[in-house]
C-alpha positions in Angstrom: 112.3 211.0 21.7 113.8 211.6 25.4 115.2 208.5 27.2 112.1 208.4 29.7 109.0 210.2 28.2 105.9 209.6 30.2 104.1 209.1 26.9 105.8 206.3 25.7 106.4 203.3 28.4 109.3 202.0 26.7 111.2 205.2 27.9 111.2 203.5 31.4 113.5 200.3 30.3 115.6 202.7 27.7 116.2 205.0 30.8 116.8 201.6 33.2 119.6 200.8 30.3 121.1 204.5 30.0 121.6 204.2 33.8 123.6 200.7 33.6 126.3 201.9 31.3 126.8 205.0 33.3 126.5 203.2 36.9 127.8 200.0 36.1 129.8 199.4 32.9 131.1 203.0 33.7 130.9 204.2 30.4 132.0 208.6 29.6 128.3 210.6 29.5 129.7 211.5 25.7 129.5 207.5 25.2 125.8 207.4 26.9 124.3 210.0 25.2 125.5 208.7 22.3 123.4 205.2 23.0 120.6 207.6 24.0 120.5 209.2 20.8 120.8 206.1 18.8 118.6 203.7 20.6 115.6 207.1 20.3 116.1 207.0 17.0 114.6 203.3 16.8 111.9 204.0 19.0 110.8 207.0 16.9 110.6 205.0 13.9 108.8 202.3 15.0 106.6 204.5 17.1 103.3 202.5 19.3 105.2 198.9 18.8 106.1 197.5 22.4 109.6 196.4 22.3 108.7 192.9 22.6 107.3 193.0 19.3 110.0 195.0 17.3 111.1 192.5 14.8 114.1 191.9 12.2 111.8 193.3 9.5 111.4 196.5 11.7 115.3 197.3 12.5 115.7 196.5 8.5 113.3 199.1 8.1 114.9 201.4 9.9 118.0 201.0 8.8 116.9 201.0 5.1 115.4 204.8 5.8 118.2 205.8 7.8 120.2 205.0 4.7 118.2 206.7 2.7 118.2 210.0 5.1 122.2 210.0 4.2 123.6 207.8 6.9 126.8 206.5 6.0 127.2 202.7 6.2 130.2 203.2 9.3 127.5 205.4 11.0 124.6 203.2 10.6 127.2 199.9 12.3 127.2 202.0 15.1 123.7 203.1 15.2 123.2 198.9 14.8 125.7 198.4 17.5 123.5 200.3 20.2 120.3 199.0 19.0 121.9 195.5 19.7 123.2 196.3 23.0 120.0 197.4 24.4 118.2 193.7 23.4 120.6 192.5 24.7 120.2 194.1 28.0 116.7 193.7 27.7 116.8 189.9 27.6 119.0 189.6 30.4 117.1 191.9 32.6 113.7 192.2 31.2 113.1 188.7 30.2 112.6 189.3 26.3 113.2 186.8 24.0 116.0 187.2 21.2 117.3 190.3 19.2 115.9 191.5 16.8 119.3 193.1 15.5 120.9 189.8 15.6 120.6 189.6 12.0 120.6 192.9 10.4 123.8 194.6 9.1 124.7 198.0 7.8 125.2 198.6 4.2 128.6 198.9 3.5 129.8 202.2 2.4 133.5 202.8 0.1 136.0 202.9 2.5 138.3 205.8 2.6 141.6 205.8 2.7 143.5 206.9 5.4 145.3 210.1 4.7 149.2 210.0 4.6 151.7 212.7 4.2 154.4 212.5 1.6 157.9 211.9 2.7 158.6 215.2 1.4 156.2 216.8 3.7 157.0 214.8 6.4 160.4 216.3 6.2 158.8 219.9 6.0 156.7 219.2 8.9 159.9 217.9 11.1 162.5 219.1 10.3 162.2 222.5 11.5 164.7 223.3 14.4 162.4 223.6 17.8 163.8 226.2 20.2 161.4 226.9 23.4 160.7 224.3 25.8 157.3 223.2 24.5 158.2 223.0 21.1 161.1 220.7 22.1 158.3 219.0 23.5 155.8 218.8 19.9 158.9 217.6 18.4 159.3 214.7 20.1 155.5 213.8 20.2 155.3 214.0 16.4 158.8 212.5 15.6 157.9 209.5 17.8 154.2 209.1 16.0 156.2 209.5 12.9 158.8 206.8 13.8 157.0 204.1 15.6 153.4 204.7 14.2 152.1 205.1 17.8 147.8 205.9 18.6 147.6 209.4 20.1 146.8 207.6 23.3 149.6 205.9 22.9 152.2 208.2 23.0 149.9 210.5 25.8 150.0 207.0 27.9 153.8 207.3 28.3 155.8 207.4 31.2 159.5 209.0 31.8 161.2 205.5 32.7 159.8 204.3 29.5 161.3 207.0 27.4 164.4 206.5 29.0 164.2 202.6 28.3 163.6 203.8 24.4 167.1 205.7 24.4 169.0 202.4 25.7 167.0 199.8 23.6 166.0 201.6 20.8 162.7 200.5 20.5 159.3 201.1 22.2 157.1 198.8 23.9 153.3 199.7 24.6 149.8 198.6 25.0 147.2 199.3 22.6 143.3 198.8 21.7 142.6 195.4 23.1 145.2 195.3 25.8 147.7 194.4 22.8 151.3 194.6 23.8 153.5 195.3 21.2 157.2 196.8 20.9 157.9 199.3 17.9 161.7 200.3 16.9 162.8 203.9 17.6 164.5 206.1 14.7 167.6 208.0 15.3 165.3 211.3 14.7 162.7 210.5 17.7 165.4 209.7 20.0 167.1 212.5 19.5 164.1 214.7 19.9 163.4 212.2 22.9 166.5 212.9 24.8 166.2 216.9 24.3 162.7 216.9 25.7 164.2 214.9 28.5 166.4 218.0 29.5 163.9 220.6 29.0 161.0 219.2 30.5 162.7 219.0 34.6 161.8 222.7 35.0 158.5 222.3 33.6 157.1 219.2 35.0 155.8 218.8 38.5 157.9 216.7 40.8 155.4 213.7 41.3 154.5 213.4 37.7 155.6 210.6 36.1 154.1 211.6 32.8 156.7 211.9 29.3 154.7 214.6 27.6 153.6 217.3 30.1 151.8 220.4 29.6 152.2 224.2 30.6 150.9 223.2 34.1 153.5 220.0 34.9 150.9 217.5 34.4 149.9 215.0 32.2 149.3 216.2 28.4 146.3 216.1 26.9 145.3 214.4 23.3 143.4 217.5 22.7 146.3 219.5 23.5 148.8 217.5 20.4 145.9 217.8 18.3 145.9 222.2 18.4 149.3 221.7 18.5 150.4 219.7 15.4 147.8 221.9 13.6 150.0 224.8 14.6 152.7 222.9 13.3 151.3 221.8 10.1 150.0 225.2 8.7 153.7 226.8 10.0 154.9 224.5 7.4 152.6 225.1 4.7 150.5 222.1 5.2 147.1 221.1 4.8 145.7 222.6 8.6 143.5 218.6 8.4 146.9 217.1 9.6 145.9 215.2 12.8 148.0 212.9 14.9 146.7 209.7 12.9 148.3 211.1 9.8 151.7 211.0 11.1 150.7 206.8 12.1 149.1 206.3 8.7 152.5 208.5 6.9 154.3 205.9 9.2 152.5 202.7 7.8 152.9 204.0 4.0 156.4 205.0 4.0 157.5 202.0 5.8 155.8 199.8 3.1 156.8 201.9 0.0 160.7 201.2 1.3 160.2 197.5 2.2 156.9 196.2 1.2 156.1 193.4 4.3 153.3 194.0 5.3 153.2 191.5 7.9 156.0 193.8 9.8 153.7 196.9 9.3 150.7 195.0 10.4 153.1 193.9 13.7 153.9 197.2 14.3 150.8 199.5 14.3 149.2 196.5 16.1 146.7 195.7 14.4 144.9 192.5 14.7 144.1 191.5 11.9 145.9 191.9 8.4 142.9 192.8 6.1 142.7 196.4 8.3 146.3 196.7 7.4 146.1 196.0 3.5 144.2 199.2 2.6 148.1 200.6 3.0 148.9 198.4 0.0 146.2 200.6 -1.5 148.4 204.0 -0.6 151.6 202.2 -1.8 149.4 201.4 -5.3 148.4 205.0 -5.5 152.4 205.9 -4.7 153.5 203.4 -7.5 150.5 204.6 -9.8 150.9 208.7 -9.9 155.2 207.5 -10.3 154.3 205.6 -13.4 152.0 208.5 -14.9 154.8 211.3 -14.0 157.9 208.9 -15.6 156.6 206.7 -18.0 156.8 207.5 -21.7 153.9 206.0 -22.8 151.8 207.5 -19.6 153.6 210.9 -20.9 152.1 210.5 -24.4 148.6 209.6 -23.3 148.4 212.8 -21.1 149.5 215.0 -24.3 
């Protein structure tokens, strides 16, 4: 369904909501066409039912056989997500009466876990020496991810008075999802890599940039650009070519809780807000302890056999 068929006249208030999170809320078109797509998909599976007469026992419907087409239980929140916004919207501006989505959750799916290098490959990944300007540059990116556990937009958000506050202090300070302020320590590695990139990157920068990590051009990096790049990186050192920024943050979380096992502190310092998102590393630490306990132990030994 399009978000304002003539055929259907509940395209007119869908399209009326499509235009308020582009023109007012200022949401990305990537983000609104999202909501388009998810809020069509409702309408063409309750197809001829007005929207003031879409009821809890409808959306469960739909989610049900969305679920049953394959949809994951993270994808079907979402999908929920938009449905429940554009009630919303249409009880505010339209005059209808409750939300039908008020109610209904998503299934919940298994939860992966997050994917986490090896402190052996970590090493492999780093260690290599970094010669031209812009690999000076890669190294410092991932060595900081690596250190401090940093959001890609994190470390892209970074300014050049900041990094040279991390070289004094030892420690980084920044702002993450929720306007979250938090300060990180800095390893010996990532400031060294810090204060090399420092020296190359005067010639390559433009003069009113205030940006850490630049690009070819002098400007601003972007997170698409660390992505390609750590690729590059990983498959160089024999790597799985899946490693993504978020691998070096969740290779962060693990390692830090394999050595000291507070997971408070690791919850403090990826930011997180609340400590049940950070316990699924106590799951990689289990899985750490667990393969150890199979390779050393006697009795694991004679089982295998």
């Amino acid at each position: 369904m399009s978000a304002g068929p003539t055929s259907d006249p509940r395209g007119e208030p869908l399209a009326a909501y499509l235009r308020n999170l582009s023109d007012e809320r200022r949401l990305s078109a990537h983000t609104v066409r999202g909501y388009a797509r998810d809020v069509a998909t409702l309408l063409d599976l309750v197809p001829d039912v007005p929207l003031e007469r879409i009821g809890a026992h409808a959306v469960r419907r739909a989610v049900a056989r969305l679920h049953a087409q394959g949809r994951s239980g993270r994808s079907l929140a979402r999908t929920l997500s938009a449905w429940r916004g554009f009630f919303a919207w249409l009880a505010r501006h339209r005059g209808l009466t409750g939300n039908p989505c008020a109610g209904v959750r998503a299934p919940r799916g298994p939860r992966a876990l997050p994917k986490a290098l090896s402190p052996d490959a970590a090493a492999r990944l780093l260690d290599p020496a970094a010669e031209a300007a812009l690999e000076v540059r890669d190294k410092a990116v991932f060595e900081l991810a690596y250190s401090s556990g940093l959001r890609l937009a994190e470390l892209v958000g970074l300014d050049v008075d900041q990094a040279r506050a991390i070289l004094r202090a030892e420690e980084v300070t920044v702002t993450g999802k929720g306007g979250k302020t938090r300060t990180v320590p800095v390893g010996a590695h990532a400031r060294a890599a810090l204060a090399r990139w420092l020296e190359a990157r005067g010639p390559i920068a433009l003069p009113d940039e205030p940006a850490l990590f630049v690009s070819a051009r002098g400007r601003r990096i972007a997170p698409r650009s660390i992505q390609l790049r750590l690729k590059r990186w990983a498959r160089r050192a024999g790597l799985d070519g899946a490693v993504h920024p978020h691998v070096l943050r969740h290779s962060f979380a693990s390692h830090v809780l394999q050595s000291a096992g507070d997971l408070r502190a690791v919850q403090e310092m990826l930011g997180h807000a609340s400590i049940s998102t950070t316990q699924v590393y106590t799951k990689l630490d289990f899985q750490h302890l667990a393969k150890a306990y199979d390779q050393a132990h006697p009795r694991a030994r004679k089982r295998r056999e």
